[in-house]
Structure formats: structure tokens, C-alpha cells
N, C-alpha and C positions, 0 to 999 in steps of 0.2 A: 374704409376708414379704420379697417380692425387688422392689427396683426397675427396674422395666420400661424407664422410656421416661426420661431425663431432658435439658433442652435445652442446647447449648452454654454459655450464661450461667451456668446451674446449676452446672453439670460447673467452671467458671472459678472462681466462686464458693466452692467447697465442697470442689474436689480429689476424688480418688479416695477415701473413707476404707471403711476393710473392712467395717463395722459400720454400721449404721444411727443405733443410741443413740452411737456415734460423733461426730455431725454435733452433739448435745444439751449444751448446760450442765448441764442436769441430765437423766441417761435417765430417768428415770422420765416423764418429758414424752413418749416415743416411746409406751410403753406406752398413754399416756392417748389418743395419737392413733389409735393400733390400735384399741382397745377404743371406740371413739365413732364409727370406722370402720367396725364391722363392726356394733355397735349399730344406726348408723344410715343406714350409706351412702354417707354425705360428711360433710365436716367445712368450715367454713367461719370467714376469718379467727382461726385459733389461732393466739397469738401466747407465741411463746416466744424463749429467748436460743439461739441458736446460735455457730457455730464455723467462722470463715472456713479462706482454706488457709492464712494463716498462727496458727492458733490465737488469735486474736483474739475475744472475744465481740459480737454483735451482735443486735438482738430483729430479726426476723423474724414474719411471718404465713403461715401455711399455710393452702392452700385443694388438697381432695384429695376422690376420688370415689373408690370401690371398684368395681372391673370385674373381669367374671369374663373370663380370655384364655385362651381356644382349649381353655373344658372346666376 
């Protein structure tokens, strides 16, 4: 449930926010990505609205892998 690694552009993009449903227009979109995550391992082009750093909305695609780190 913790974001591990994210890359400078990212971090530019999206700001510090404390939460992860945070980043979502709507959370219940984080949920859906969890759960098709661990469903199935990765997820590929999900496309939702997000929340730049100035609270701006924007659609976005995610593409994410589940890795198990150190256990």
C-alpha cells in the first residue's frame, strides 16, 4: 500500500500528497486499481482523471506491476 520508487517527473507532476486516493478524482478509482493489482499482477493502460500539483484535473493512464520487496 506504500509507494516505493517514484521518478523525478512523477514526484513534479503530482507533488507530495499524503494519501494515495489523494492523487484520484474520484478514489474509488485507487481501490479498482488495488484490487486488479493483486487480482492479477499488473494492470495496464487504466485510464482515470487525476490531480496535478496545482489541483487541476487531468486523465492520465496507468500501467503498474506488483512486486513482492525484500519479503
Amino acid at each position: 500500500g506504500e509507494t516505493l520508487y517514484r521518478n523525478p517527473a512523477t514526484r513534479d507532476l503530482y507533488a507530495d500528497r499524503t494519501r494515495i486516493t489523494d492523487h484520484y478524482v474520484d478514489p474509488d478509482n485507487s481501490a479498482i486499481l488495488e484490487r486488479t493489482l493483486i487480482e492479477k499482477g499488473r494492470i495496464d493502460d487504466f485510464r482515470v482523471q487525476q490531480y496535478d500539483t496545482e489541483n487541476k484535473a487531468f486523465w492520465a493512464s496507468i500501467s503498474a506491476r506488483l512486486i513482492d520487496f525484500q519479503g
